[in-house]
Structure formats: C-alpha cells, structure tokens
C-alpha positions as CSV (number, residue, x, y, z in Angstrom):
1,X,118.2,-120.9,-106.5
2,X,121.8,-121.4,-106.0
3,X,121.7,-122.8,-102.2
4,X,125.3,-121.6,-101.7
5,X,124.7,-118.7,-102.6
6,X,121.3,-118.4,-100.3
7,X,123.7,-120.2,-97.1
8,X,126.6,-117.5,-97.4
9,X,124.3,-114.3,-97.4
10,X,125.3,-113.8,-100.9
11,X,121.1,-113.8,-102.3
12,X,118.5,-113.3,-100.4
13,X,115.7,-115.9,-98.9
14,X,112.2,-115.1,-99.5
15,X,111.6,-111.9,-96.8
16,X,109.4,-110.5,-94.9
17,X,109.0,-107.3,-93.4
18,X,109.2,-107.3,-89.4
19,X,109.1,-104.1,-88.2
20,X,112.4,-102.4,-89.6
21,X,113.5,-105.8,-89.9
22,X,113.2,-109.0,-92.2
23,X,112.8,-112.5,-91.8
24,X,112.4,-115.4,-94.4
25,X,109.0,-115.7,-95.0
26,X,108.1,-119.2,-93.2
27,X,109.8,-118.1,-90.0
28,X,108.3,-114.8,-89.9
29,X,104.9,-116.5,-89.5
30,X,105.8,-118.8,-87.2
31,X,107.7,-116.2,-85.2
32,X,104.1,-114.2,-85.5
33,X,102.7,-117.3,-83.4
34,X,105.0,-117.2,-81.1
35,X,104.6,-113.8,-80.8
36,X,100.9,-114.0,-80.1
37,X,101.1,-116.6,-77.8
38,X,103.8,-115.2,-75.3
39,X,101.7,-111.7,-75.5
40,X,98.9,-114.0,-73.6
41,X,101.4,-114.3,-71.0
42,X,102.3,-110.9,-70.6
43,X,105.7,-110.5,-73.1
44,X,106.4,-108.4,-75.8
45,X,108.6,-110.5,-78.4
46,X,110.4,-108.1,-80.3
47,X,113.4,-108.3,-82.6
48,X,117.0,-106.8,-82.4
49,X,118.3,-108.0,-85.6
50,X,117.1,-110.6,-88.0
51,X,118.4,-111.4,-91.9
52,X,121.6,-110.3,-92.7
53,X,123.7,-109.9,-96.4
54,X,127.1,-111.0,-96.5
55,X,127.9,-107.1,-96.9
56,X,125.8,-106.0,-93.9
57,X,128.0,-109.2,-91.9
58,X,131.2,-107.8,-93.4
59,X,130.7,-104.4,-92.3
60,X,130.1,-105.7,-88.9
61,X,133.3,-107.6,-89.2
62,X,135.3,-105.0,-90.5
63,X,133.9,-102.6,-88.0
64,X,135.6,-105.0,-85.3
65,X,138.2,-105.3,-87.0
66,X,139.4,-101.7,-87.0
67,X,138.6,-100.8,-83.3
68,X,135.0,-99.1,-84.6
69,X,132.7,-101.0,-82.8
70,X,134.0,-102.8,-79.4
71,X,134.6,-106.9,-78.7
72,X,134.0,-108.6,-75.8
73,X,135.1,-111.5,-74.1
74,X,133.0,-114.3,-72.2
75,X,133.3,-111.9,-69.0
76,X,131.6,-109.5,-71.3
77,X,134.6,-107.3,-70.7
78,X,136.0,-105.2,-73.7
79,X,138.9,-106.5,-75.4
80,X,142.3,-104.8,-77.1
81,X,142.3,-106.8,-79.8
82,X,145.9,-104.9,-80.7
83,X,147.2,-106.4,-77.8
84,X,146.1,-110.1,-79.6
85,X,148.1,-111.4,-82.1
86,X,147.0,-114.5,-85.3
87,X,144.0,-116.7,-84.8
88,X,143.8,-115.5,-81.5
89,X,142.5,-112.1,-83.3
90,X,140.1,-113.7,-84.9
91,X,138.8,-115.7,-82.1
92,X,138.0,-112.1,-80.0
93,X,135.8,-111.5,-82.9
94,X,134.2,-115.0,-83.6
95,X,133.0,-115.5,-79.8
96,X,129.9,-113.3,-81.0
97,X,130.2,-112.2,-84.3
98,X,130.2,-114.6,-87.2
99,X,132.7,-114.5,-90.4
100,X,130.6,-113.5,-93.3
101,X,129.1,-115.8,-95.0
102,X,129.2,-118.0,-92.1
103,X,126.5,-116.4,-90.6
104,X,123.0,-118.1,-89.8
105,X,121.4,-114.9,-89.9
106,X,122.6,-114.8,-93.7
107,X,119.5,-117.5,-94.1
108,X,116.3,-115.5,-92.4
109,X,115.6,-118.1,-90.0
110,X,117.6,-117.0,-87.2
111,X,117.0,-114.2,-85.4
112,X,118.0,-112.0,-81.7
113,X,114.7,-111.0,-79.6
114,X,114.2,-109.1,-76.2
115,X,110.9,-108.8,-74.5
116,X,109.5,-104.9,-74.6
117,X,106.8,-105.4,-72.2
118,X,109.8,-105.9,-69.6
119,X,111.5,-102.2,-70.4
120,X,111.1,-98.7,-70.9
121,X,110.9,-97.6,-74.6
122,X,114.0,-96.0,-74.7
123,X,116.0,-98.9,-73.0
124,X,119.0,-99.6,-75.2
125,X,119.3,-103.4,-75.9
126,X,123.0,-104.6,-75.4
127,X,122.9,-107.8,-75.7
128,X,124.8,-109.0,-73.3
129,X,124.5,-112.2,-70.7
130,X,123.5,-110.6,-67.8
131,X,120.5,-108.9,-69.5
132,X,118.9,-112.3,-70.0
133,X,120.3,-114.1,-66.7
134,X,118.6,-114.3,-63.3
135,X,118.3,-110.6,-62.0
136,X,117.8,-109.2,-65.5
137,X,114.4,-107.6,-67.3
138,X,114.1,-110.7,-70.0
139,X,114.8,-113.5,-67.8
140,X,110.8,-113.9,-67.6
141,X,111.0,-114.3,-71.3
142,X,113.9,-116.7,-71.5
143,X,111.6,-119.2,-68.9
144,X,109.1,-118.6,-70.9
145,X,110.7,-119.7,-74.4
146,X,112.5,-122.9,-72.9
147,X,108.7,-124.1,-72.3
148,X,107.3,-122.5,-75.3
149,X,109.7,-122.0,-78.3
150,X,109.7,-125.4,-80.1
151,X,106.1,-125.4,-80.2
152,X,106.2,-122.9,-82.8
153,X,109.5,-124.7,-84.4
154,X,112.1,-122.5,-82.7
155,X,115.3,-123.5,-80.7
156,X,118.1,-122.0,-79.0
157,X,121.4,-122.8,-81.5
158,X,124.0,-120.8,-78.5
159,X,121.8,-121.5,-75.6
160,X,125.7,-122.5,-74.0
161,X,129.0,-122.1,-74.7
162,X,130.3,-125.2,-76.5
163,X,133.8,-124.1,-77.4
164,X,133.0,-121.5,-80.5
165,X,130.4,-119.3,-80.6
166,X,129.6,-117.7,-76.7
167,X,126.5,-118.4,-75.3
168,X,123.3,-116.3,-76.4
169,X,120.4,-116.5,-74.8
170,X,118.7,-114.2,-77.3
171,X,119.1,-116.3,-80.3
172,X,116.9,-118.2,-82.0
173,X,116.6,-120.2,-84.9
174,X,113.3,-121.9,-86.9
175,X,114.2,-125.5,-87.0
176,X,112.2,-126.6,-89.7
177,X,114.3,-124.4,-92.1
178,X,117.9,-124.3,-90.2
179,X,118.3,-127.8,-89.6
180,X,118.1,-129.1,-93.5
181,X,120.3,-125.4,-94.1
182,X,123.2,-125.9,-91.7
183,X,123.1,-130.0,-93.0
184,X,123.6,-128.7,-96.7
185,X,125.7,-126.5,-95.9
186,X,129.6,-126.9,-96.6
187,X,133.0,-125.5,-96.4
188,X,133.3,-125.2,-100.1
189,X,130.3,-122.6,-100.2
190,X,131.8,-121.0,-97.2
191,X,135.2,-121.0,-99.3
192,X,134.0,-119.6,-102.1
193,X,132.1,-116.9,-100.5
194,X,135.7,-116.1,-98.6
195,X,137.6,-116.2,-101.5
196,X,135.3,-113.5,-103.1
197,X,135.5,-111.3,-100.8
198,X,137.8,-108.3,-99.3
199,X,138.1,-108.9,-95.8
200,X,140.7,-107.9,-92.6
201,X,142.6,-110.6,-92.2
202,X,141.7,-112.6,-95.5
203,X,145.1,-114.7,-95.4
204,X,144.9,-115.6,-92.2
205,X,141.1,-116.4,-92.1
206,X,141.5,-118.4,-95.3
207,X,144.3,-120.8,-93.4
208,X,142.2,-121.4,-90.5
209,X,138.6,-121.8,-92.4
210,X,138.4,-125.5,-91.3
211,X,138.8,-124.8,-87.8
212,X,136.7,-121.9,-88.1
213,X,134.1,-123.8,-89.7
214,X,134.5,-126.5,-87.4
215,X,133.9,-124.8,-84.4
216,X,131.4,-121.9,-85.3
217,X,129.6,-123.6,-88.0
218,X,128.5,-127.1,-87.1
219,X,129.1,-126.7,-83.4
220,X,125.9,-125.6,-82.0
221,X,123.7,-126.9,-79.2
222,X,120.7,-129.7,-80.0
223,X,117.2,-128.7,-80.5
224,X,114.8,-130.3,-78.2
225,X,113.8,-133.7,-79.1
C-alpha cells in the first residue's frame, strides 16, 4: 500500500465494523479490551466518531467553512468566522477540526469515546470540555482512562492545549500504530493530498501548510512512558 495515500485519508486501513462505526482492525481489538475491562468498573466505552475519508473530513471542513455547522473557540463559545479575516479563518476551524488529509482519524487508530453507562440513551454527545471536566457525566471515565488507557496501548494525543489543536479529553489514539504513522508521515503527502483537492480557502491553506503542519500535525502531547 501507498502509505501516503493511507496517512491523508485518501485509501482506507484495514477496518472494522464498530457499531455504526469503523476502526483499523488492530485498534478495534485492543479498543475491545479496553472496552471490557472499564465495563468491570462500571463504564460503558462507546464511540462518537472513529475512521474518517479525506471526503468525509472535507465535508466537515467545508461544512465550517460555509457557516453550516458552527465553530468554537477555546471558551467553547461560537464564533463568526465572517467577522475573521486570513489564517486567522482557518485557525477558528483548526482548533478542533483538522484540514483533510491532516487528520489522524484518516488512519483508524484514533478515535472520540463517551461513557453510556454515565447518560440517558437519548443524551446528545457534544463534545465539548465541560462534558468531560470535573462536574460533568464522563469525568468518571476520563479518571479512569488516565490509569487505564496505555495498558491496552492507547494515549491521549490533545489531552492539553499545546498551541494547535484545543484540548480533547475524548480522543484517543492506539500507540502502537500512530506513533510509527505520525513519524512517517510528511508535508509532502499532506501537500499532495492538498493540491488534489477542491477545498475553501485552497490558496490560502496551501501558503500556510508548513505552519499548519507544524502546529496541528506534529504538535501533540507525549504518550506515557
């Protein structure tokens, strides 16, 4: 397989069916585990999203974009982004969405999770901070997977804010498989995959790529030694 083709969401990793969802196929069993294992202790891990295409991450881009679905700040307050002008545009957006084919969700082994066992069934999951803070039904669960998570492999990528991507507590990546992905991984492939595509704001994303890669790529919080 073409690996940069794999890394930008372009071809699919080997999947598996989770749910309504799909993870590569190594992560889904460890994530199985870890699923087990927490439901010992009373939680019900349960994903919100898992792999992505480049497509489905464009649409979500695009959707931004054009006012269709809403952006937040790190006060998880909505944002005009008409009243935003260049790069600071695009930063609105990359604070919790990633450029396609930047994704990590484009490689199966990253996924967002909530615990059921902690709401009703027809709670809508927003995914925002102050779910998953102190006060809020999946704090339980976020204790819990500090303790637990890299026994089964799994690590926190945006477990703070480190200057790109916002903090989120509900992401989690399988480091066996993300670490040697996010080393190969380069701004060529990311490049490539940009300058194939039909996106808002191609020009300007294309002059800011290195910074973008910089910052939302490669800049992620250690895994536990």
């Amino acid at each position: 397989m073409d690996h940069s083709l794999l890394l930008t969401g372009r071809e699919p990793p080997d999947l598996v069916e989770i749910g309504s969802l799909q993870l590569e196929r190594q992560t889904a069993a460890a994530f199985k585990q870890m699923q087990y294992a927490a439901a010992q202790d009373g939680f019900d891990l349960q994903l919100v999203s898992g792999y992505r295409s480049f497509e489905r991450q464009a649409a979500i881009w695009r959707a931004k974009l054009s006012g269709m679905r809403p952006v937040f700040d790190a006060r998880q307050q909505k944002i005009d982004l008409n009243s935003l002008q260049g790069f600071a545009k695009l930063e609105a957006v990359l604070l919790y969405s990633a450029l396609p084919g930047a994704s990590r969700h484009h490689w199966g082994t990253d996924f967002d999770l909530f615990d059921a066992a902690a709401v009703d069934r027809d709670y809508q999951i927003q995914l925002l901070e102050h779910e998953y803070q102190a006060g809020g039904p999946f704090a339980p669960m976020c204790e819990w997977l500090k303790v637990h998570a890299i026994e089964f492999g799994f690590f926190l990528p945006y477990r703070q804010y480190l200057g790109g991507v916002a903090a989120e507590p509900w992401h989690l990546s399988y480091l066996p498989l993300s670490g040697p992905y996010l080393q190969r991984f380069t701004l060529s492939m990311l490049q490539q995959a940009i300058d194939n595509a039909d996106l808002p704001e191609q020009s300007l994303i294309v002059a800011q790529l290195p910074v973008i890669f910089e910052r939302y790529v490669t800049t992620i919080c250690d895994a536990p030694a």
